[in-house]
C-alpha positions as CSV (number, residue, x, y, z in Angstrom):
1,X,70.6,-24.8,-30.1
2,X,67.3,-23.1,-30.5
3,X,67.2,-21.3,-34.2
4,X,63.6,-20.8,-34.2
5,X,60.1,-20.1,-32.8
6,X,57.4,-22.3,-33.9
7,X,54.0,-20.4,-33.1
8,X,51.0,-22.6,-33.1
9,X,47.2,-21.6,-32.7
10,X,44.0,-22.6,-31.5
11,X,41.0,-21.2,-33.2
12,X,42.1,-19.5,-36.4
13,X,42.1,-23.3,-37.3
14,X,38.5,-23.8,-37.4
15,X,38.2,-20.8,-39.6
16,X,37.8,-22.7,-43.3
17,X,38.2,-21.0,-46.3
18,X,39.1,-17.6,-44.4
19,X,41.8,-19.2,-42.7
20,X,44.3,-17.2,-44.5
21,X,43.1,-14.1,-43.3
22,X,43.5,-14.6,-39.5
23,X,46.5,-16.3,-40.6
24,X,48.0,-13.3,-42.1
25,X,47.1,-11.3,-39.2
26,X,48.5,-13.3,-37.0
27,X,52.3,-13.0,-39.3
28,X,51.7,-9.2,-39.0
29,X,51.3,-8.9,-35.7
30,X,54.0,-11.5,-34.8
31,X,56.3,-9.3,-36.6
32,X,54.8,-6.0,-35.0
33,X,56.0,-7.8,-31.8
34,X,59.3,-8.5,-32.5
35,X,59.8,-5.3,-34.1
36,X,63.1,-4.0,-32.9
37,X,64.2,-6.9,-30.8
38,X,67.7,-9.0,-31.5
39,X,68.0,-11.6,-33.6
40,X,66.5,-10.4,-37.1
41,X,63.6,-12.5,-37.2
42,X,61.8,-13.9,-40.4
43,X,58.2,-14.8,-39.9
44,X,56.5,-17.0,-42.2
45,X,53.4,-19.2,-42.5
46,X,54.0,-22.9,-43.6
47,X,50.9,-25.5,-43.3
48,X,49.1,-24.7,-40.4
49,X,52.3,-23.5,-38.2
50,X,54.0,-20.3,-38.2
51,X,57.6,-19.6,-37.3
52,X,59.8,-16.9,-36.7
53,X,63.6,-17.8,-37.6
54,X,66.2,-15.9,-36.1
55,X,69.6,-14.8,-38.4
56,X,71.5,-13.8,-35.8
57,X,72.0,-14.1,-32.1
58,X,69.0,-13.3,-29.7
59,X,67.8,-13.4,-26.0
60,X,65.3,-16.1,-26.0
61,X,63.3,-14.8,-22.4
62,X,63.4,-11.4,-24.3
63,X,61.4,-13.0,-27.7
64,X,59.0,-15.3,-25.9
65,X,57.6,-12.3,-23.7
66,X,57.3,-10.5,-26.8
67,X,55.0,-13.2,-28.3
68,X,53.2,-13.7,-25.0
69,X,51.6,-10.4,-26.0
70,X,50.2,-11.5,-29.6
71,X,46.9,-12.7,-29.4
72,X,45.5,-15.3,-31.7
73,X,49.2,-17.8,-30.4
74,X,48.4,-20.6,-28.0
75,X,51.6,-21.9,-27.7
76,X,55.2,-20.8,-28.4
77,X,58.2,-23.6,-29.2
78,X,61.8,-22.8,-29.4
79,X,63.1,-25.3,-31.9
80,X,66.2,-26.1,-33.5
81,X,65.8,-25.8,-37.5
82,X,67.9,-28.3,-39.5
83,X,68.5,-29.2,-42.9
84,X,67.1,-32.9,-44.1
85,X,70.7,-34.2,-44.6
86,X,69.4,-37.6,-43.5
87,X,68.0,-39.4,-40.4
88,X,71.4,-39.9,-39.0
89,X,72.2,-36.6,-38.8
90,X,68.7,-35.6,-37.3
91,X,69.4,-38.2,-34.7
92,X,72.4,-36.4,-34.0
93,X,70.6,-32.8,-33.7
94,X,68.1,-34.6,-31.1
95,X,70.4,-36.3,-29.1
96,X,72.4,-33.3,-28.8
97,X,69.2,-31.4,-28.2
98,X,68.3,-33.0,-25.3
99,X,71.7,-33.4,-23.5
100,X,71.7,-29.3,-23.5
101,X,68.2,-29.1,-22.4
102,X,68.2,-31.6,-19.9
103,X,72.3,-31.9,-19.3
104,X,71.6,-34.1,-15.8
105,X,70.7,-36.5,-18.4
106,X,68.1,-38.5,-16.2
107,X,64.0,-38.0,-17.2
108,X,61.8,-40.1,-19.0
109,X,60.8,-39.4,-22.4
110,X,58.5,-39.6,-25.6
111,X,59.2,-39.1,-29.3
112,X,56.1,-37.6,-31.4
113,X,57.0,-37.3,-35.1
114,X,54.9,-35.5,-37.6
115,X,55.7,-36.2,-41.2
116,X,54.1,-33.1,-42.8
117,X,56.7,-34.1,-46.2
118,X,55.2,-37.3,-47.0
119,X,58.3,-38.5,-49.0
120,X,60.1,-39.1,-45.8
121,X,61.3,-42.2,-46.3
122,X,60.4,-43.0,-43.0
123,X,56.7,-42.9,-41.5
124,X,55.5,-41.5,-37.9
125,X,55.8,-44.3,-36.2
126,X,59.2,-45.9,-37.7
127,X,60.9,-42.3,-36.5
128,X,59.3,-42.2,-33.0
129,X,60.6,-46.6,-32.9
130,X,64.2,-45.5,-34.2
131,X,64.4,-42.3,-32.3
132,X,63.9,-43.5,-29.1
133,X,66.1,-46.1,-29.1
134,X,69.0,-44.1,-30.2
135,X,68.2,-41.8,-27.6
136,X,68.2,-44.7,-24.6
137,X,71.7,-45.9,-26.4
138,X,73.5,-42.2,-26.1
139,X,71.7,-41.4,-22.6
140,X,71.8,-44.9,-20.5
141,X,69.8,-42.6,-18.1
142,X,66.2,-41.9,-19.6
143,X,63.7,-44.4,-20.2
144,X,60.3,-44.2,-22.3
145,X,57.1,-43.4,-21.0
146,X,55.0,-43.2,-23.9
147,X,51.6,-42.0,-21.0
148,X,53.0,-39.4,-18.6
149,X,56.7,-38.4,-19.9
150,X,58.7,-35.9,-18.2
151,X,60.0,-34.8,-21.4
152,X,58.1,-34.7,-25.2
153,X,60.3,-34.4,-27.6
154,X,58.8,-33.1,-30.6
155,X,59.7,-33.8,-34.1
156,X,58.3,-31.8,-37.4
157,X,59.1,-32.9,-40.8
158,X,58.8,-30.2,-43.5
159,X,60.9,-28.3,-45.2
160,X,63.4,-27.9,-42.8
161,X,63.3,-30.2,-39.6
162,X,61.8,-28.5,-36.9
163,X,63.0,-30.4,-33.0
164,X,61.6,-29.2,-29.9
165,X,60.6,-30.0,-26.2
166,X,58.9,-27.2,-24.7
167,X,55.3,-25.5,-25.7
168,X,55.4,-22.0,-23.2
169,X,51.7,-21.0,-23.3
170,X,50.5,-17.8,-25.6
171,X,47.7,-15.3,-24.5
172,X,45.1,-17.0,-27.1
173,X,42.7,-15.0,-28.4
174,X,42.2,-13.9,-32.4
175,X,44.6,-11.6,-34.3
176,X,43.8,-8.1,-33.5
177,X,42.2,-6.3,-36.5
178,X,40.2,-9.5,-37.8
179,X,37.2,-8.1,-36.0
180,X,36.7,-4.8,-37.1
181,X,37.8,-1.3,-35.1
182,X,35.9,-0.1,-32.2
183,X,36.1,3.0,-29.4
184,X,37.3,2.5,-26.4
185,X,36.1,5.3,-23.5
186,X,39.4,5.3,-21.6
187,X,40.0,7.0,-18.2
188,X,42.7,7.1,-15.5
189,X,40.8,4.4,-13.5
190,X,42.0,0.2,-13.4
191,X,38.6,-1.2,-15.4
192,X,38.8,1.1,-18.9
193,X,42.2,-0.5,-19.7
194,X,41.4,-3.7,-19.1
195,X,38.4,-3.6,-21.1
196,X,40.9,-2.5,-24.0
197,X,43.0,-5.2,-23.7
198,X,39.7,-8.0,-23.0
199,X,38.0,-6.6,-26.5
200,X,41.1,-6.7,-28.4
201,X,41.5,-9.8,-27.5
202,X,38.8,-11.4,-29.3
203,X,40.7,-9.6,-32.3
204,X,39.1,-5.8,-32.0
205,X,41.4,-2.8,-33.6
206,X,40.4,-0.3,-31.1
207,X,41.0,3.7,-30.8
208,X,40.4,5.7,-27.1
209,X,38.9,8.8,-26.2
210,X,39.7,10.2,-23.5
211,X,37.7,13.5,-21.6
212,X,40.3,15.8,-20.2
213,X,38.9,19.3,-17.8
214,X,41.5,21.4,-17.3
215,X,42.3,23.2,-15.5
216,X,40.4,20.7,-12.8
217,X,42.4,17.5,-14.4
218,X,46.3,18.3,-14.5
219,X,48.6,17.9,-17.8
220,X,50.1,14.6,-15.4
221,X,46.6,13.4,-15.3
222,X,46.3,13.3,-19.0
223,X,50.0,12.2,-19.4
224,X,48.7,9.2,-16.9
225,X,46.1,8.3,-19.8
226,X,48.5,8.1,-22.5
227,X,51.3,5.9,-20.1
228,X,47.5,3.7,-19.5
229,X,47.0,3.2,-24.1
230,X,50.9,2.8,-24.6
231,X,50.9,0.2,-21.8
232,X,47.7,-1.5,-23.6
233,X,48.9,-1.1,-26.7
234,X,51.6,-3.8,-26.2
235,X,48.9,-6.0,-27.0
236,X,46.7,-4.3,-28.7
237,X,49.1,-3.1,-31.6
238,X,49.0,1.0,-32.2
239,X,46.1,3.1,-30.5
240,X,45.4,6.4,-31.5
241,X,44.1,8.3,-28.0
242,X,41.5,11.2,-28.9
243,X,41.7,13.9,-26.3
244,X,38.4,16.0,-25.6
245,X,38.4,19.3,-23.9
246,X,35.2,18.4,-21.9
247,X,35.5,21.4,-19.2
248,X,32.6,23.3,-21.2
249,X,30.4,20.4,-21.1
250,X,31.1,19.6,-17.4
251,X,31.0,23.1,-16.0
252,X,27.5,23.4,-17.8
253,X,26.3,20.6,-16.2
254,X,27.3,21.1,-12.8
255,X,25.4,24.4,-12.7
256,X,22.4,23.3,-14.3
257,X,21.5,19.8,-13.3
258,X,20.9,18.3,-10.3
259,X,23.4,17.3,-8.1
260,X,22.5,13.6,-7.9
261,X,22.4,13.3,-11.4
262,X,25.5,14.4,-12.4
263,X,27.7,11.7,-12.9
264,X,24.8,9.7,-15.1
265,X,24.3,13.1,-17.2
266,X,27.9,13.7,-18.0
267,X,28.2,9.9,-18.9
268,X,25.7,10.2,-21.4
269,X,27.3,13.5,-22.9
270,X,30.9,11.2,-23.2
271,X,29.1,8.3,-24.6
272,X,27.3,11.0,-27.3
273,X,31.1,12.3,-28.1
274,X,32.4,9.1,-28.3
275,X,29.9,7.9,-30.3
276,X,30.2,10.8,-32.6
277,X,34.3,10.4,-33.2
278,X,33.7,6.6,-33.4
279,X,31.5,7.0,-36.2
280,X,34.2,9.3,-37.7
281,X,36.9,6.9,-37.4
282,X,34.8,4.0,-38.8
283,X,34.5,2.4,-35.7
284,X,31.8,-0.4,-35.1
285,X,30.8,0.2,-32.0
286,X,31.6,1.8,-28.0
287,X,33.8,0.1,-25.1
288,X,33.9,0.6,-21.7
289,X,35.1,-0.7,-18.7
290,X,31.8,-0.8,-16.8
291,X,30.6,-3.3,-14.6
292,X,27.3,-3.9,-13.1
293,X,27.0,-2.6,-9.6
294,X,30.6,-1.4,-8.9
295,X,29.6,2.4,-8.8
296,X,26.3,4.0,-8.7
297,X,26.4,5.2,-12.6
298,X,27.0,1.1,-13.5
299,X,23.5,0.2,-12.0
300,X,21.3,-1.6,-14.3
301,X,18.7,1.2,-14.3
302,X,22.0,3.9,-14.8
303,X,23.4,1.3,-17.6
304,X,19.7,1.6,-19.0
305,X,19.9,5.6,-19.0
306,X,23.7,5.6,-20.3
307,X,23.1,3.2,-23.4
308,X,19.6,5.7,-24.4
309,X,22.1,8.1,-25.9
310,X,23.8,5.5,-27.9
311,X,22.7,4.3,-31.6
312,X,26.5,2.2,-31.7
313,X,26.4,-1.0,-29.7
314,X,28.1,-0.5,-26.5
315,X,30.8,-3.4,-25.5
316,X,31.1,-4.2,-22.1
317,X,33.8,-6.8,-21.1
318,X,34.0,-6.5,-17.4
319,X,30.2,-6.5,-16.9
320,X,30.2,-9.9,-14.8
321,X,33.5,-9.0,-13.0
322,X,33.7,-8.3,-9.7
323,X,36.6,-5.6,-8.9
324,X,39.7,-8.3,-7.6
325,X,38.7,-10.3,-10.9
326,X,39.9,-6.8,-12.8
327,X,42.1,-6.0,-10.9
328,X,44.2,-9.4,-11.3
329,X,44.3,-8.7,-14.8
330,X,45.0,-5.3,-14.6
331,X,48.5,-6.6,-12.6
332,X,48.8,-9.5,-15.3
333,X,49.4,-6.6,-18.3
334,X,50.8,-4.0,-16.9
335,X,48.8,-1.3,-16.3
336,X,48.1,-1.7,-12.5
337,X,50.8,0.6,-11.1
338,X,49.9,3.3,-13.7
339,X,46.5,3.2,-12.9
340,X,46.6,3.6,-9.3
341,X,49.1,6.6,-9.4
342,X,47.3,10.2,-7.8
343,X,46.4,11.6,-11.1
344,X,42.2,12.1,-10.8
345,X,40.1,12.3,-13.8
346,X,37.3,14.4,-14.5
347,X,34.2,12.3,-13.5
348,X,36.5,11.2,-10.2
349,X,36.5,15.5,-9.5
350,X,32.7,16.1,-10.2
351,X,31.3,13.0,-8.0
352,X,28.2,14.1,-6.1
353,X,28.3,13.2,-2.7
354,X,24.8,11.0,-2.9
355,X,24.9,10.2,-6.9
356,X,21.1,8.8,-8.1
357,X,21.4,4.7,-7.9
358,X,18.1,4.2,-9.7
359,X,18.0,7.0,-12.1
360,X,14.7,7.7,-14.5
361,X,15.2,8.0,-18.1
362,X,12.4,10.6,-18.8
363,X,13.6,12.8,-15.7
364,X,17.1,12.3,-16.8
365,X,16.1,13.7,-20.4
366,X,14.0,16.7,-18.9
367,X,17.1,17.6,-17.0
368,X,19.0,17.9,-19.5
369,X,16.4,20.2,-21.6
370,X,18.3,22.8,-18.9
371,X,21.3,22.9,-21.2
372,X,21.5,26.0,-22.9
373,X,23.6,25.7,-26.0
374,X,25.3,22.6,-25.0
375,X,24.9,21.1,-28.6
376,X,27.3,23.7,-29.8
377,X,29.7,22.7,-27.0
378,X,29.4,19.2,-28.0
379,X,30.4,20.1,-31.4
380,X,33.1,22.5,-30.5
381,X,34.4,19.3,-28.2
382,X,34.6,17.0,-31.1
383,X,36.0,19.5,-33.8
384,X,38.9,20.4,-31.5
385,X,40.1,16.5,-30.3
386,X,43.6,16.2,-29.7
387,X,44.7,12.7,-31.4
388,X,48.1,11.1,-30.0
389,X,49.6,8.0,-31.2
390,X,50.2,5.6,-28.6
391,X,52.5,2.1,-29.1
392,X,55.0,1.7,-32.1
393,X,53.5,1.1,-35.7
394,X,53.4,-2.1,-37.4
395,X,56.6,-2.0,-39.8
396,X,55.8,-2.3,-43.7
397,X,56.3,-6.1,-44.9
């Protein structure tokens, strides 16, 4: 009967000395995961494996696609924990194991001990030798085949016994917060949440701005936003969502800029707001969801005009995508459905019909001498931000 979740990773083992760190962050955000779900869990780190023990009675489907959402696991192994009372009774617990997993009782098979307790009185090999045969004795049906088995059967000698055939694959990845905090610029659109969830997987803490412009962008367009960071959030642990009045700014620039410049001008006042509450919020740097010839403002020369304003480095995930690559992913987390719903944005409102493809930097920045005042607006958009807290927080160990 499985007991247990045995949670093993990839590259937080390479990590040396520091190893403890990403390990840690991994336990935390295991337990941030299985926050609220049946079963009571008890995470814990034990030489180079982590494991989440259940004390009561859970839904196993319900507890693996929780974990499937914590980066930094590569794979996840429902086991059966036992007590050392001897190898007699562990050959008991497999054989038993197996005739529940597989009750048709017919598959080859492998055993593949690990003695991490070297005062086993039995070594690797002697347990995989003595395993199997009991095994072929109680089920007449299997046979070994130590190159291409059908089933592994897995067993881990530690404190407790750990006994398990499955590995179900984990998103990968590093523990989210093991590489600092940065801002995500996050609209209604499919590519800005998958940028969230592509950066915090390489262990980024992120936050989100979003630009609201009512009353051209509804209260269901904003509400859109926050369904978009709760959604991401699932992986990316808590996400506080700053909301910028940015109808000021926008109207400002519609009547004093040209038309064909709009869309790069008003990107390059967001990037300056994000920039500035990043910096607040000791964030290390920008993220969007831009990539390179989608829309006219993701050119290279537009990218070049966009990134002037910007003293932060600007992350760009989806840069080499093309739109079905972001779009699979999008459908893979979640946040497909949301994003497509009829809820427009402000840049998606204030498109000119022929936007600039190959925009100048030094006409773009004499344009925008034409702004009266709009350094005031800026501020006033920043000192009045809106912060919601999207996702559940991690609870306190």
């Amino acid at each position: 009967m499985i007991t247990a979740f045995l949670i093993k990773y990839g590259e937080i083992g390479i990590k040396g000395n520091n190893r403890y760190i990403f390990e840690d962050a991994l336990v935390r955000q295991i337990r941030h995961a299985l926050y609220g779900i049946d079963g009571g869990f008890k995470v814990h780190k034990e030489s180079g494996r982590i494991y989440a023990t259940a004390t009561e009675s859970f839904d196993s489907e319900e507890v693996i696609a929780a974990l499937q959402k914590v980066f930094g696991i590569v794979w996840i192994c429902p086991v059966e924990e036992i007590e050392d009372k001897g190898f007699d009774d562990l050959s008991d617990h497999c054989i038993r194991f197996l005739k529940e997993s597989y009750p048709d009782g017919t598959f080859s098979f492998k055993v593949q001990a690990r003695r991490g307790r070297k005062n086993y009185p039995m070594d690797s090999m002697e347990i995989n030798a003595e395993l199997g045969g009991r095994i072929l004795d109680a089920m007449p049906n299997t046979h070994v085949d130590v190159h291409h088995p059908q089933v592994l059967l897995q067993v881990e000698i530690r404190n407790k016994i750990y006994i398990y055939c499955k590995e179900i694959p984990g998103p990968g990845g590093m523990p989210v917060g093991t590489a600092g905090k940065a801002m995500l610029l996050l609209s209604g659109g499919i590519d800005s949440p998958v940028a969230g969830y592509m950066i915090s997987k390489r262990g980024v803490q992120i936050e989100a701005t979003y630009f609201h412009a009512p009353p051209y962008t509804s209260e269901r367009a904003k509400q859109k936003v926050v369904d978009l960071a709760n959604e991401v959030s699932a992986f990316a642990g808590p996400i506080r969502l700053h909301v910028v009045n940015f109808t000021e700014i926008q109207m400002a620039i519609y009547q004093k800029c040209p038309h064909d410049e709009l869309t790069i001008i008003m990107r390059r006042y967001m990037m300056r707001i994000a920039e500035e509450l990043a910096k607040k919020n000791n964030c290390l740097g920008l993220i969007t969801g831009e990539s390179i010839g989608q829309v006219a403002s993701q050119t290279m020369p537009s990218l070049l005009c966009t990134n002037a304003v910007c003293t932060l480095p600007v992350y760009r995930p989806l840069i080499g995508m093309d739109k079905q690559e972001i779009i699979n992913i999008s459908e893979k987390i979640g946040t497909y459905d949301t994003s497509i719903e009829p809820y427009e944005d402000c840049c998606t409102i204030f498109v000119a019909k022929h936007p600039v493809t190959k925009p100048l930097l030094h006409v773009i920045e004499r344009d925008e001498k034409k702004l009266d005042g709009i350094e005031e607006m800026v501020q006033k958009a920043v000192d009045t931000e809106i912060v919601i807290s999207c996702g559940h927080e991690i609870p306190e160990e």
